[in-house]
N, C-alpha and C positions, 0 to 999 in steps of 0.2 A: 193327762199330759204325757205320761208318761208310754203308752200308747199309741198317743201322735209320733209321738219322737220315735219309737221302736218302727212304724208303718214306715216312716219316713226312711228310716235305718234301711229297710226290707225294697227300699225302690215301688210303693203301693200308695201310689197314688189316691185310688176311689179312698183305701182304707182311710188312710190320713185325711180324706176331706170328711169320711163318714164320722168323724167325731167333731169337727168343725159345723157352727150354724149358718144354715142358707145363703145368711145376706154378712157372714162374717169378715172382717178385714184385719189383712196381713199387713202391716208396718216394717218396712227392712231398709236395709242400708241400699239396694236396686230399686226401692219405689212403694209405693202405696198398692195390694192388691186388692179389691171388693167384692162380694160374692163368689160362686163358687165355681163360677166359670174363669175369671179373673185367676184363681187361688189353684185351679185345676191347672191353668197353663204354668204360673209361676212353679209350684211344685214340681211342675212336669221339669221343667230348666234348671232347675236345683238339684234335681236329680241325672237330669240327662250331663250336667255338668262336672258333676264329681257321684257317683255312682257307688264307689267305696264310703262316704261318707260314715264318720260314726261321734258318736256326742258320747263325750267322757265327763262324768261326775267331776266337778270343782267346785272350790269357794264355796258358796255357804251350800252351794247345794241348790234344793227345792225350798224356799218357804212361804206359807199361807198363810193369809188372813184374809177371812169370809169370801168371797165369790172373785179373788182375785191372786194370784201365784207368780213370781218370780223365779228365774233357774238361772241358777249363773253355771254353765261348762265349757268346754274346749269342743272345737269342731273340731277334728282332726279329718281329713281327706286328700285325695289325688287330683289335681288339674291337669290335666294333658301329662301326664306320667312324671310328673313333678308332687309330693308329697307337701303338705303344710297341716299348719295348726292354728287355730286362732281364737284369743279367748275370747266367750259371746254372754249377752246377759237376752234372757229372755221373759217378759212379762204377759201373763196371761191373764185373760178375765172371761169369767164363765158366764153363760143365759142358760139356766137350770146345767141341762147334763153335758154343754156343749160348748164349746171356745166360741167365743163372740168376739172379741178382739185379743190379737196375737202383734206384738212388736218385739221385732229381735234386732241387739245392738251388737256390732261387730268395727273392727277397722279394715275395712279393707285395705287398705295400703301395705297392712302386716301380712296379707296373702299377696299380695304381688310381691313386696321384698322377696318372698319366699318363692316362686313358682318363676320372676323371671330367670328366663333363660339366654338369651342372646346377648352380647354386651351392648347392642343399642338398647336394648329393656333396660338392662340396669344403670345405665347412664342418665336414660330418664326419668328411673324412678328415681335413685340417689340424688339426682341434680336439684326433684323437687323437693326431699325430705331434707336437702342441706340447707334451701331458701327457706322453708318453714322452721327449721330447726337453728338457723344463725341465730348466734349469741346465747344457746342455751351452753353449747358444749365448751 
């Protein structure tokens, strides 16, 4: 896992699929990806998107049990020269030496608050976080 994430860190695409299995699938908050052609392009966009990317230890951490693994950390990266954070859970399940399925959960919304820039952005983001969020505040 933890060498996915470091390949990932490194902008290494091959690297991070070479520990992923053939017909493995990627579950994200942008889509479902399968196989490694699938998982090649997705990466490729994850990267070509925020390029500084770097996953910082939180919460519990890493933990195991048998052929399956959890990582709760913070994204921290640059979108279009706007900087964000966002806390992510990630669950992983291995086929012998090799991630077979990968789901990672994030909100995006917490990276848009953070990266728009323009005050038409953040009118439209605020606008929808006030209809979703009436009557809690």
């Amino acid at each position: 896992m933890r060498d996915f994430v470091k390949a990932v860190e490194q902008n290494d695409v091959e690297k991070a699929l070479s520990f992923l299995a053939d017909d493995a699938d990627y579950v994200t908050p942008e889509g479902t990806f399968k196989g490694k052609g699938e998982l090649r392009r997705y990466l490729t966009w994850v990267i070509r998107s925020s390029p500084d990317q770097r996953i910082v230890d939180a919460g519990i951490n890493i933990m195991v049990k048998g052929g399956k693994a959890v990582y709760e950390h913070n994204v921290v990266a640059t979108y279009k020269g706007t900087k964000y954070e966002v806390p992510t859970v990630c669950v992983y399940e291995f086929k012998g030496d090799k991630i077979q399925h990968l789901r990672t959960v994030f909100d995006r919304i917490t990276i848009a608050k953070q990266v728009a820039k323009g005050w038409l952005e953040r009118i439209i983001i605020n606008s929808f976080l006030s209809r979703m969020e009436r009557g809690l505040h």
